[in-house]
C-alpha positions in Angstrom: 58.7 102.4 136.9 58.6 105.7 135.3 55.2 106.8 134.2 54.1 109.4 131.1 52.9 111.6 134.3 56.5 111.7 135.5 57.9 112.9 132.1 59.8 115.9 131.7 58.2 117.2 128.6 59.9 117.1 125.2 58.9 120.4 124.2 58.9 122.8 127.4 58.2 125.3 124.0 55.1 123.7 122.6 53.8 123.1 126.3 54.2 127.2 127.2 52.4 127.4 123.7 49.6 125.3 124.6 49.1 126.7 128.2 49.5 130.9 127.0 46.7 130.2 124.3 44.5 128.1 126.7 44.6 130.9 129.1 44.4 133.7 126.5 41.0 131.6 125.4 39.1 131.5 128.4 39.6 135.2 129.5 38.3 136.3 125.8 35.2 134.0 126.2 34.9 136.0 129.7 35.1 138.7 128.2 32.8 137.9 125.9 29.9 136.6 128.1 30.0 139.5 130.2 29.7 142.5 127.2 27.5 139.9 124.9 24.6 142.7 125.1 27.2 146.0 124.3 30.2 144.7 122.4 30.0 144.9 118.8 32.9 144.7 116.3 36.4 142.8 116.9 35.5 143.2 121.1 33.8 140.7 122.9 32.8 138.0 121.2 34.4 138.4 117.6 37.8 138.4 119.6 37.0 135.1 120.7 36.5 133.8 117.7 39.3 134.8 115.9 41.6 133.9 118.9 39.7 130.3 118.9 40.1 130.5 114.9 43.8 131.2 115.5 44.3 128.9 118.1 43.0 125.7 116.3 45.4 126.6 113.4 48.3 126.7 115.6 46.6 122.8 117.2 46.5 121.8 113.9 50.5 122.5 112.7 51.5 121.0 116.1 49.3 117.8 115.5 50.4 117.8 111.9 54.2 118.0 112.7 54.2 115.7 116.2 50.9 114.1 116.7 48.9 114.9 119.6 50.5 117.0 122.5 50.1 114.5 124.9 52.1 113.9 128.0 55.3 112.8 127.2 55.4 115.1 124.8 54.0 118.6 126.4 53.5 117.7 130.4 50.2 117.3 131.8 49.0 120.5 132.1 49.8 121.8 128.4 48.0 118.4 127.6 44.7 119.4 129.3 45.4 123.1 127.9 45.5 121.0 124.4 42.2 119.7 124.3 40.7 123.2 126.0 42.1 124.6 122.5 40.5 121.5 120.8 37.1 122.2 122.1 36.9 125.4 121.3 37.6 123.9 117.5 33.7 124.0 117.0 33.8 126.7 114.0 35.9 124.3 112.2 34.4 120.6 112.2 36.9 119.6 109.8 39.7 120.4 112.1 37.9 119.3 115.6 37.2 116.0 114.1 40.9 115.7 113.2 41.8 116.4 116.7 39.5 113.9 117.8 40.8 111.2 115.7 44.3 112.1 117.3 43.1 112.3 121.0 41.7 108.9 120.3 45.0 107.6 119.6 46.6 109.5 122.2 44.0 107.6 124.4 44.9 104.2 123.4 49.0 105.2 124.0 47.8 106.5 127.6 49.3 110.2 126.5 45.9 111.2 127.4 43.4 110.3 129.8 39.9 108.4 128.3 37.7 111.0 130.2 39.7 114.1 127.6 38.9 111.5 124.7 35.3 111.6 125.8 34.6 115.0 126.4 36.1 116.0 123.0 34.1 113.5 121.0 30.7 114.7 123.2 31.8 118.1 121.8 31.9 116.8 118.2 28.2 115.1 118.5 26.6 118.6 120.7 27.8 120.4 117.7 26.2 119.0 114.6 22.9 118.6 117.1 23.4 115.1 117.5 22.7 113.3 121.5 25.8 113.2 123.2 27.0 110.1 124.9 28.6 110.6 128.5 27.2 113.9 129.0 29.9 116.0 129.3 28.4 119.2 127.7 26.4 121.2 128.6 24.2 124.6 128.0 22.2 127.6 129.2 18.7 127.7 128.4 17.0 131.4 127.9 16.2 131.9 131.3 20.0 131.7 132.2 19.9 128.2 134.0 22.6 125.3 133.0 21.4 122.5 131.7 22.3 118.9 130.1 22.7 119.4 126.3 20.5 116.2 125.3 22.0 112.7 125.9 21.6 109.2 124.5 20.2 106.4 126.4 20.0 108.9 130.7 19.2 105.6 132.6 22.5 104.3 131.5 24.6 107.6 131.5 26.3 107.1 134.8 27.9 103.4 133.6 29.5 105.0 130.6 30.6 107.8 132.6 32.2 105.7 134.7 34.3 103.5 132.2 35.9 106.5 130.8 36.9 107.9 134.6 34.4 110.5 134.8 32.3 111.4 138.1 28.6 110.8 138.2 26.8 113.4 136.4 24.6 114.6 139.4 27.9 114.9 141.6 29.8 117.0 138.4 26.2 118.5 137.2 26.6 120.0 140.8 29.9 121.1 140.5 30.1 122.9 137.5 26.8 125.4 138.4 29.1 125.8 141.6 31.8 126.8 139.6 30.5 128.8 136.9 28.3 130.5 140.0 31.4 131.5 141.6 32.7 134.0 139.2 33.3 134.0 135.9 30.6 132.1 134.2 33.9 129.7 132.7 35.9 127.1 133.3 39.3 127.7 133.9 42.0 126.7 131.8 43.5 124.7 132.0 40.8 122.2 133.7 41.4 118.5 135.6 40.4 116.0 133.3 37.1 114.8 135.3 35.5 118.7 134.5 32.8 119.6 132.5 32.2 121.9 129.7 29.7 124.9 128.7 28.9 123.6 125.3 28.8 126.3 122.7 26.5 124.3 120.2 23.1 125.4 121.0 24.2 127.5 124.4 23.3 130.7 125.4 26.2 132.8 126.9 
């Protein structure tokens, strides 16, 4: 039987789309945590945020015109690449919650995995300052250390983890410092769907 996984994608277009933009993305957020005390202007980070501006615009038409990029429709990796440019949404809630509501959907179809669902709609709670629910996001305190951006209800965090396909938090709490140690200070794009993300509601790059 042939899976959504195994898909050629519809739109080999849409999915170089998706992946390009992702990419572009993280290396202007790099760029942007690394000149935060010099860069002023359209550098460092005002060029990420009018390439995240940009990119949600462009999320938006494809949603608009073919619902979300899922796999079937874009391949798996333009899919991940999708909800990198979804998360990044957060200087538009009107538009992030949109592309909640269609990742949802996309969830129940199976054109995306629970654990993207998840991490998008912990995005959507971390940035109006309300407790996110399977702690997926997370910050920098002043001092520079990572942290959990606050979570409903810790005792039972690992259970709802768990039903959406995501790691323990200790085990992926331990993984991301590794990974944000090891370089760049941020994720790669596109990521697997079990990773986690440097919140930017109430982080310090």
């Amino acid at each position: 039987m042939t899976t959504p996984d195994q898909h050629q994608p519809q739109r080999p277009d849409l999915a170089q789309t998706l992946i390009q933009r992702a990419e572009a993305a993280s290396e202007n957020r790099r760029a942007a945590r690394s000149t935060a005390a010099t860069q002023q202007g359209p550098t460092g980070a005002g060029a990420a945020l009018l390439t995240d501006q940009a990119n949600t615009q462009v999320l938006e038409r494809i949603v608009a015109a073919h619902g979300w990029p899922g796999r079937s429709l874009v391949g798996e990796e333009a899919a991940r690449a999708a909800l990198t440019l979804a998360l990044n949404a957060d200087q538009d809630p009107r538009a992030q919650n949109g592309f909640l509501r269609a990742v949802h959907e996309a969830a129940r179809q199976r054109e995306v995995s629970a654990s993207q669902w998840a991490r998008l709609y912990d995005r959507c709670l971390a940035r109006d300052g309300n407790l996110q629910v399977y702690g997926t996001q997370h910050r920098r305190r002043p001092d520079g250390e990572l942290e959990l951006y606050p979570v409903q209800g810790r005792d039972q965090l690992d259970v709802r983890r768990a039903q959406v396909g995501l790691l323990p938090h200790a085990e992926q709490f331990r993984l991301l410092r590794e990974r944000l140690a090891g370089g760049s200070g941020s994720l790669p794009v596109p990521v697997p769907d079990h990773d986690e993300d440097l919140a930017l509601a109430g982080s310090n790059p």
